[in-house]
VOKELO-213487 format. One record per residue (C-alpha): residue in one letter; x, y, z; residue number from 1. Coordinates in steps of 0.001 Angstrom, whole numbers. Layout:
BEGIN
ATOM, A, X, Y, Z, NUM;
...
//
This chain:
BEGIN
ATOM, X, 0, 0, 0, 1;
ATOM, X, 1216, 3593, -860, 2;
ATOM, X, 2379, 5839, 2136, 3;
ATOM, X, -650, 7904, 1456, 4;
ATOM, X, -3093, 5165, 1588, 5;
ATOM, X, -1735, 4189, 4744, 6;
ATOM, X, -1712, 7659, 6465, 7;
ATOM, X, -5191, 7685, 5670, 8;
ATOM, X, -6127, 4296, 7266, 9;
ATOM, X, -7004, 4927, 11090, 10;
ATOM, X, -5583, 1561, 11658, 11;
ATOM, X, -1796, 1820, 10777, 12;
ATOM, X, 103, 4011, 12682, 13;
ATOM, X, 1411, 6926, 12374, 14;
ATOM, X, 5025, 6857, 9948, 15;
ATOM, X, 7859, 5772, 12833, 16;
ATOM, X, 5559, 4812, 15232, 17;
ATOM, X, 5975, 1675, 17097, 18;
ATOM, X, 2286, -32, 17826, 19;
ATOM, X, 1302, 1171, 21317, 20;
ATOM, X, 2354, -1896, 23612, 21;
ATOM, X, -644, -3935, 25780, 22;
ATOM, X, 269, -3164, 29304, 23;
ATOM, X, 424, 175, 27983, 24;
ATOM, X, -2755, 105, 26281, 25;
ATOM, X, -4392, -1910, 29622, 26;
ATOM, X, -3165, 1092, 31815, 27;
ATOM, X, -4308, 3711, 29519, 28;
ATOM, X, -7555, 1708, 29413, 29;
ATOM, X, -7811, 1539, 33252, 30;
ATOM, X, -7007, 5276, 33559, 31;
ATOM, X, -9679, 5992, 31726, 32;
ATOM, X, -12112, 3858, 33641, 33;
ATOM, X, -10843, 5662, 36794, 34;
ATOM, X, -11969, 9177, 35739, 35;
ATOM, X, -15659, 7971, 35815, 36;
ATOM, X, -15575, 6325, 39109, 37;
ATOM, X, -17002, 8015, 42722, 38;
ATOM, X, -14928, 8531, 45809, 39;
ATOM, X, -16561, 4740, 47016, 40;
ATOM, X, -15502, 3009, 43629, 41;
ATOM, X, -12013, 4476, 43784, 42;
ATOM, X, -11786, 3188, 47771, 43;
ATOM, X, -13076, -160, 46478, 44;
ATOM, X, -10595, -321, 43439, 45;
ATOM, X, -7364, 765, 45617, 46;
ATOM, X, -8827, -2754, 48146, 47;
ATOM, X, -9122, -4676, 45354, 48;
ATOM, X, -5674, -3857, 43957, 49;
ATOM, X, -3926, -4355, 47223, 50;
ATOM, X, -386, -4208, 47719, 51;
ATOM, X, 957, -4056, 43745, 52;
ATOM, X, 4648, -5784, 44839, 53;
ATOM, X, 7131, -5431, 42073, 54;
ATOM, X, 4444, -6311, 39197, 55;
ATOM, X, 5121, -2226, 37336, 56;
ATOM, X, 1214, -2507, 35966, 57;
ATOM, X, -413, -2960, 39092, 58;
ATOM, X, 1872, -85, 40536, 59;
ATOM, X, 1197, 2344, 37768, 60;
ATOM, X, -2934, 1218, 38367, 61;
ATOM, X, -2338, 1784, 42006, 62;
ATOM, X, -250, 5224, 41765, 63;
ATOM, X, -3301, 6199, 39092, 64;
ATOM, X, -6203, 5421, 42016, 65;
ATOM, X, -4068, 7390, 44806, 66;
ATOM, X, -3903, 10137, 42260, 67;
ATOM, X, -7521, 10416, 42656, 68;
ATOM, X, -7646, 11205, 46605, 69;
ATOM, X, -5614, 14385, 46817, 70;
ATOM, X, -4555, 13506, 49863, 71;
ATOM, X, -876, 14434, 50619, 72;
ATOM, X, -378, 11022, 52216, 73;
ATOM, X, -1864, 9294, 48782, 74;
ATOM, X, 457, 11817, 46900, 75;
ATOM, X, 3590, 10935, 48723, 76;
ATOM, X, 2497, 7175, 47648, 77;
ATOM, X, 1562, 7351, 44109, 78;
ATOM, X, 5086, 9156, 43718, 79;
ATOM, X, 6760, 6311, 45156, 80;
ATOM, X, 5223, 3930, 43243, 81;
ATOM, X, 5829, 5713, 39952, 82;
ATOM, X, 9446, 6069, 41340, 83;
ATOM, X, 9370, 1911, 41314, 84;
ATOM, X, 8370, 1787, 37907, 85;
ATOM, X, 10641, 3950, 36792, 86;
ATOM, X, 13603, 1771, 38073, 87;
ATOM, X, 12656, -1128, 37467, 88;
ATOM, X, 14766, -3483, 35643, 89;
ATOM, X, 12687, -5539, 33359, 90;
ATOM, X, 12460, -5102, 29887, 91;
ATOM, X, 8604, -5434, 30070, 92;
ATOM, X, 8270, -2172, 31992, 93;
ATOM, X, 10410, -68, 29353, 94;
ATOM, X, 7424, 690, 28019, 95;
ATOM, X, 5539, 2235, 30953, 96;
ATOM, X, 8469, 4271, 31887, 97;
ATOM, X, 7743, 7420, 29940, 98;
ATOM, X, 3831, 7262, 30903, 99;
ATOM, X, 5108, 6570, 34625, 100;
ATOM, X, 7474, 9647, 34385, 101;
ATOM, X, 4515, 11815, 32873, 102;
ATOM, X, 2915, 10725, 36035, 103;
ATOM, X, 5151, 11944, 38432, 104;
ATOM, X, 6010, 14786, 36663, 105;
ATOM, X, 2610, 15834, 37477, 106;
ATOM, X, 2219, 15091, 40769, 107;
ATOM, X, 5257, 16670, 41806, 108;
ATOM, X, 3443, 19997, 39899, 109;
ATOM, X, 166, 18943, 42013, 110;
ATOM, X, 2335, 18490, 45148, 111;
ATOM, X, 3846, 22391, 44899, 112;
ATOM, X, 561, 23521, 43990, 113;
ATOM, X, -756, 22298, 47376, 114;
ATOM, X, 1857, 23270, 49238, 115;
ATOM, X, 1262, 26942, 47690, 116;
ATOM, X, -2404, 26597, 48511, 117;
ATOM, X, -1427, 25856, 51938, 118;
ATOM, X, 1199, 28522, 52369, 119;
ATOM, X, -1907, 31122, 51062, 120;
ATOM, X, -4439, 29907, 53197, 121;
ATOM, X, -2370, 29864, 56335, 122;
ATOM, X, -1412, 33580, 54976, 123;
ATOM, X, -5124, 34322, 54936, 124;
ATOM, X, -5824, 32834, 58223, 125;
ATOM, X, -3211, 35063, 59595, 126;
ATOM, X, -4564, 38217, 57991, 127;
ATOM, X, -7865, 37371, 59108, 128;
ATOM, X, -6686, 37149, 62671, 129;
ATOM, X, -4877, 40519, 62365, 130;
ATOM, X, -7954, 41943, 61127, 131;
ATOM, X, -9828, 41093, 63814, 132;
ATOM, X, -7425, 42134, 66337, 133;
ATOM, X, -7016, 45734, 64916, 134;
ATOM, X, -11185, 45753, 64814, 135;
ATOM, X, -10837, 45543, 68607, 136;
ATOM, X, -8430, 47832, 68758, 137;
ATOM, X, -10524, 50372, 67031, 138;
ATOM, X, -13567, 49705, 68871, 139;
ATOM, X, -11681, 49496, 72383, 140;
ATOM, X, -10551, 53168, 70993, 141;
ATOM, X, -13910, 54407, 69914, 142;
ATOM, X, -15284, 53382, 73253, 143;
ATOM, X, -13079, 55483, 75063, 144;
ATOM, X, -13244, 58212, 72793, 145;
ATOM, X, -17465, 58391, 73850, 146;
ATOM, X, -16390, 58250, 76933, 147;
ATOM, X, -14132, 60968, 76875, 148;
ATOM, X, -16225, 62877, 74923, 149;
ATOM, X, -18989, 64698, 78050, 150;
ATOM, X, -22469, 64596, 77376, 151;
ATOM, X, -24005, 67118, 76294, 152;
ATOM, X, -20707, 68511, 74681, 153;
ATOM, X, -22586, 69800, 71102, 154;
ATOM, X, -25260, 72076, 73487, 155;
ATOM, X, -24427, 75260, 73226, 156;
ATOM, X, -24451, 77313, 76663, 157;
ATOM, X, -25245, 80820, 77757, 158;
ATOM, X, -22943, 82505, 79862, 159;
//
């Protein structure tokens, strides 16, 4: 078939691409199915998954289901596993390296976002406070202002 003919199929990849691999595919697949799932499914998929042990699939699944809980804790985790699959030896998991470094890239972005929301909010909390303190202030002032002030201090007298 003529390179044009092919470039038109939808089937045949794209010129110098390798067909995508099927643990790839299967964790692509299972990302997917992850977007769509509640708080309760996601709780019931990390169970079900369990501890992942050196199998790079099942870490990458796992890493992709913490990813779901914001939770600094579940952050710290889904690095680590993505830092597993990354280093792992076996040929079989050359081709989830890239996706599993596109992963952490991410989550290390996600993880300085957070810690930027944090720093903000603790910033706001603190003006907040100061706000409220100076409020007092001014009132404890305006209170003793009246009662500096003696009644009847606008009437004008007669001498």
């Amino acid at each position: 078939m003529p390179p044009a003919l092919a470039a038109g199929n939808p089937d045949s990849p794209p010129a110098g691409d390798t067909p995508t691999p099927p643990a790839l595919e299967s964790v692509l697949a299972y990302a997917d199915r992850l977007r769509g799932l509640p708080a309760n499914g996601l709780a019931q998929e990390q169970a079900a998954l369990g501890e992942p042990g050196n199998l790079p699939v099942r870490q990458i699944q796992l890493a992709l289901v913490l990813m779901h809980s914001h939770q600094p804790a579940d952050t710290a985790r889904a690095l680590g596993l993505l830092q597993r699959v990354m280093a792992h030896p076996a040929p079989d998991s050359a081709p989830l390296k890239p996706l599993a470094r596109l992963l952490a890239a991410r989550l290390l972005d996600q993880r300085r976002l957070e810690d930027s929301v944090e720093r903000l909010s603790q910033q706001l909390r603190d003006s907040q406070r100061r706000i409220e303190v100076l409020n007092d202030r001014l009132e404890a002032m305006r209170a003793i202002e009246r009662s500096l002030t003696p009644r009847g201090a606008g009437r004008v007298t007669n001498p």
